[in-house]
N, C-alpha and C positions, 0 to 999 in steps of 0.2 A: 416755637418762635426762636431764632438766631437771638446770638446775644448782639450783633450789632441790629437788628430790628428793633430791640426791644431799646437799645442807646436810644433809636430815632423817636423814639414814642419820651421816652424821657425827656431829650431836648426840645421836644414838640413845646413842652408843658416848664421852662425854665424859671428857677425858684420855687415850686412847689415841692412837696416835701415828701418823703415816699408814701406817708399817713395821706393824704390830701391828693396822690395819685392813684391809691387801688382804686376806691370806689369811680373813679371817670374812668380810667383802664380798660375795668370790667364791663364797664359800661360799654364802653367802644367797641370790645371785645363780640357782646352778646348782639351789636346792633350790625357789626360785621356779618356776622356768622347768618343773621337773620337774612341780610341783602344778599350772601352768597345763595342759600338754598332758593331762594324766590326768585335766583334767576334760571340754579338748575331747574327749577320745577317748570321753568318756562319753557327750557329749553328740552325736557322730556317729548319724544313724540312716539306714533305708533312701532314704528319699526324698533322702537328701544322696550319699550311695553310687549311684543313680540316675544325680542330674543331673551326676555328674562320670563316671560311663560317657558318656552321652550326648553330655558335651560334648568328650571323648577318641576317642569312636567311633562317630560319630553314625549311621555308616554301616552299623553294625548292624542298627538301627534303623528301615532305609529302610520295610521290608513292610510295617511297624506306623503309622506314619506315613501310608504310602499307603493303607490301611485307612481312616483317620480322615479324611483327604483326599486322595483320586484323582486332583489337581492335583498334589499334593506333588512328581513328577518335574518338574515344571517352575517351581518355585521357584527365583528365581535365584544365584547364590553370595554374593552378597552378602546378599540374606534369611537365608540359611543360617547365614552369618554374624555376624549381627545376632542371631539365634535362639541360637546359641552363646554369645555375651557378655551376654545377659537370663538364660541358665540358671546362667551362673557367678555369675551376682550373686543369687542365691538363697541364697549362703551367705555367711559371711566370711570375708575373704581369708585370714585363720588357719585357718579350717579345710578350704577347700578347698586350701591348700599343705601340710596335715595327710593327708589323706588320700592326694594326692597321694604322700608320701613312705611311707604305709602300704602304697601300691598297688605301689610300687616295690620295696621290699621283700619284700613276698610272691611278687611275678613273680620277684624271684631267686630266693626260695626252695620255687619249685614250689608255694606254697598260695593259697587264693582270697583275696581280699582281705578278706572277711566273715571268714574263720576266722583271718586272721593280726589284724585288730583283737579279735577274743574276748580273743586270747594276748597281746596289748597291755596290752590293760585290767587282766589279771590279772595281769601281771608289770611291776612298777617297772623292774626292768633293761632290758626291752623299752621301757616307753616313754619312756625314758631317752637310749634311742638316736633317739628323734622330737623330743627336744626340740628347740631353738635354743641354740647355743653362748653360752652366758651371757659369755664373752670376748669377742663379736662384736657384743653391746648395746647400744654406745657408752656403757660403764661406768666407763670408766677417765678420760677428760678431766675430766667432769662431778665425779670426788671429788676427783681432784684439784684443781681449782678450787674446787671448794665447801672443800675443807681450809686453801687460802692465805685463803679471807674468811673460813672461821671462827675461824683464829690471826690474823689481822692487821684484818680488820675492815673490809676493804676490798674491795669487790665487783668480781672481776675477769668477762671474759666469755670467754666457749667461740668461738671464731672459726669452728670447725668446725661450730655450728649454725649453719643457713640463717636464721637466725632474725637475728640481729646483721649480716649482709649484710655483711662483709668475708673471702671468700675470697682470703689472698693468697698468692703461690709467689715466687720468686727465680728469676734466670738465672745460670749461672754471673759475669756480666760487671755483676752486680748488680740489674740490669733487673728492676723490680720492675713483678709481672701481676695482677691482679684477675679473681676469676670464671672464671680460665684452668681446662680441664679436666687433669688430669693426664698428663703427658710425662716422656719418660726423660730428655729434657733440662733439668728446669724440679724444682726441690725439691717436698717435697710440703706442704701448705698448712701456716700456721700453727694452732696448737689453742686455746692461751690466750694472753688480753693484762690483764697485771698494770699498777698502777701505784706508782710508786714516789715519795714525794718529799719534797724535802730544801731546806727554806731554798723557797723559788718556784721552784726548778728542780723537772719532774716527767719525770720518764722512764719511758716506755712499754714492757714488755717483751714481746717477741713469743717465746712457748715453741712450739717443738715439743715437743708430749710423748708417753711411751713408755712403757709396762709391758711386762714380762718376768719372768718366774719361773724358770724354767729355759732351756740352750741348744739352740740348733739351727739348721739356714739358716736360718729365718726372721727366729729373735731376729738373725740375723749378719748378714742385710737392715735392719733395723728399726737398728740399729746403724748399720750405712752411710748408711741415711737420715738421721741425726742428726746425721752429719757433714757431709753433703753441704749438707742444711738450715744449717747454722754457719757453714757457710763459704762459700755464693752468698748468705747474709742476712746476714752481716758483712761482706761487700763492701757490699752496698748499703748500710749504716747506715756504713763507713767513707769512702763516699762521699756522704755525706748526701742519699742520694736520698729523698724523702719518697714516702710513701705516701696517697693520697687517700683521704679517710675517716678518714684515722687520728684528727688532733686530735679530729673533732667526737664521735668514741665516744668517746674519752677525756674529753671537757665531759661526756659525758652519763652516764661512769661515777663522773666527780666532782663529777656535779652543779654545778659552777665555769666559769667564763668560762679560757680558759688561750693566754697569751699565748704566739705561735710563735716569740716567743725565749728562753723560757725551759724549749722543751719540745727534748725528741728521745727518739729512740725503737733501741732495740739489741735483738739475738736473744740466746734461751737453751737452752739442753735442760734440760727438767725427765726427769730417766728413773729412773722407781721399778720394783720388781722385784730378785731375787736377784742374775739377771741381768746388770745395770746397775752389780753393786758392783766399783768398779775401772775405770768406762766411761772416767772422765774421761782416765788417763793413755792409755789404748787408743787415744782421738778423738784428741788431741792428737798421739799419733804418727801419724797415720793415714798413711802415703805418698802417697795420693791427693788430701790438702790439708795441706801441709806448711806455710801458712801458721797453722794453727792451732798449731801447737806454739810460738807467742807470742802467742798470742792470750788476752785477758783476759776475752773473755764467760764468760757464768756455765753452770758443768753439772753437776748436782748433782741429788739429786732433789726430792721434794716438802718431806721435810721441812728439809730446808738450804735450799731456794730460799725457804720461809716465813724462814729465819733471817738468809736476807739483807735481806729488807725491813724486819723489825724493827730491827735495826741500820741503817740508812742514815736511821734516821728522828730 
């Protein structure tokens, strides 16, 4: 999702609060997602059912083939190949990963792939289980973002789209990476970058952020991430290591010339969700960075993190 889509979804819902907006969000989100596949499923027909036997089993296929050309055995794997990726792009990539997971299903369940898409079509529960995990979207950065510039009026950006061109990570020893792909050693990237400012000082805030609803390892992963992210990116801002790129997106999200004395830049957790209620003394004890349990960055979720910028202004 765009962070101005996700604007649209917020103003849709004016005076709600961003607690009072996941769960309808998601809601919208999951019933989306449901009407999308129920129309590709409709829109599935033989000749699409075809080209993806063919490009799965080509070898089926060989007699018929030779039929049609009695050079065909001596085509080389590479044509064949070739022949394979012009059949796949016959359809769209949605629908050929649709079918795909229809084809999958029915080999579990003992039925042809034609009679378990009939039972698709006609059952919402069944095609329910086709859809796309509407939590998996990239839903959740995007409102939260769009929710701090719709209370404060100030256009933050998504770091996590490729789109803004600063992917950055943390090393434990503050070592800050750009572009780095993900390691167990290395934090996992930043999401949003707000701005804050007070008097000509403007500070930069680098969020990790995190939705949860309910618990389980994952959310208890997603958690330790949080920390982990707090405490190798509060080293490096207590080290004033700078970040390259940082100032010139921040001129170009305020529009302003901004002098690098009067800037710097600190991390936060933004963590919305059930989940998240109570994160703050949790991270703080964490045993694993005991440094944070004096630690003054901000953690809190979206709608506090909005409450902090309004007051600092």
């Amino acid at each position: 999702m765009k962070l101005e889509e996700a604007l649209e979804e917020i103003r849709k819902r004016p005076g709600a609060s961003i607690r009072e907006l996941w769960p309808e969000l998601l809601r919208d989100a999951w019933q989306d997602g449901l009407l999308d596949v129920q129309k590709l499923l409709e829109d599935i027909d033989l000749a699409d059912l075809a080209s993806h036997a063919i490009y799965f089993d080509s070898k089926r296929f060989d007699t018929a083939f030779t039929i049609l050309d009695p050079d065909f055995g001596s085509i080389s794997e590479q044509r064949l190949a070739t022949f394979r990726k012009q059949v796949k792009k016959t359809m769209s990539v949605a629908k050929f990963d649709l079918i795909e997971k229809v084809n999958s299903i029915a080999v579990d369940r003992g039925l042809s792939i034609l009679d378990f898409l009939i039972e698709a079509r006609a059952s919402a529960n069944l095609a329910s289980q086709l859809q796309k995990n509407a939590t998996k979207q990239g839903l959740y950065e995007p409102i939260s973002a769009a929710y701090i510039w719709e209370k404060t009026g100030s256009k933050p950006a998504l770091l996590s789209h490729k789109a803004t061109k600063l992917q950055v990570r943390f090393r434990s020893d503050g070592k800050v990476l750009l572009d780095k792909k993900a390691e167990s050693s290395l934090t996992k990237s930043a999401d949003i970058l707000a701005l804050s400012k007070v008097g000509n000082a403007i500070t930069a805030y680098l969020a990790s952020h995190k939705y949860a609803r309910v618990g389980g390892g994952h959310q208890m992963n997603q958690r330790s991430d949080a920390a982990k992210y707090l405490s190798y990116a509060g080293t490096a801002s207590g080290k004033g290591n700078e970040i390259p790129g940082l100032l010139e997106l921040c001129e170009s999200l305020s529009g302003t010339t901004i002098s690098p004395k009067t800037f710097s830049w600190e991390p936060c957790l933004i963590l919305d969700g059930d989940f998240f209620v109570g994160a703050q003394e949790v991270i703080k004890n964490d045993p694993d960075y005991p440094e944070l349990a004096s630690s003054s960055f901000f953690i809190g979720d979206s709608e506090s993190f909005v409450e902090l910028l309004l007051n600092a202004k």
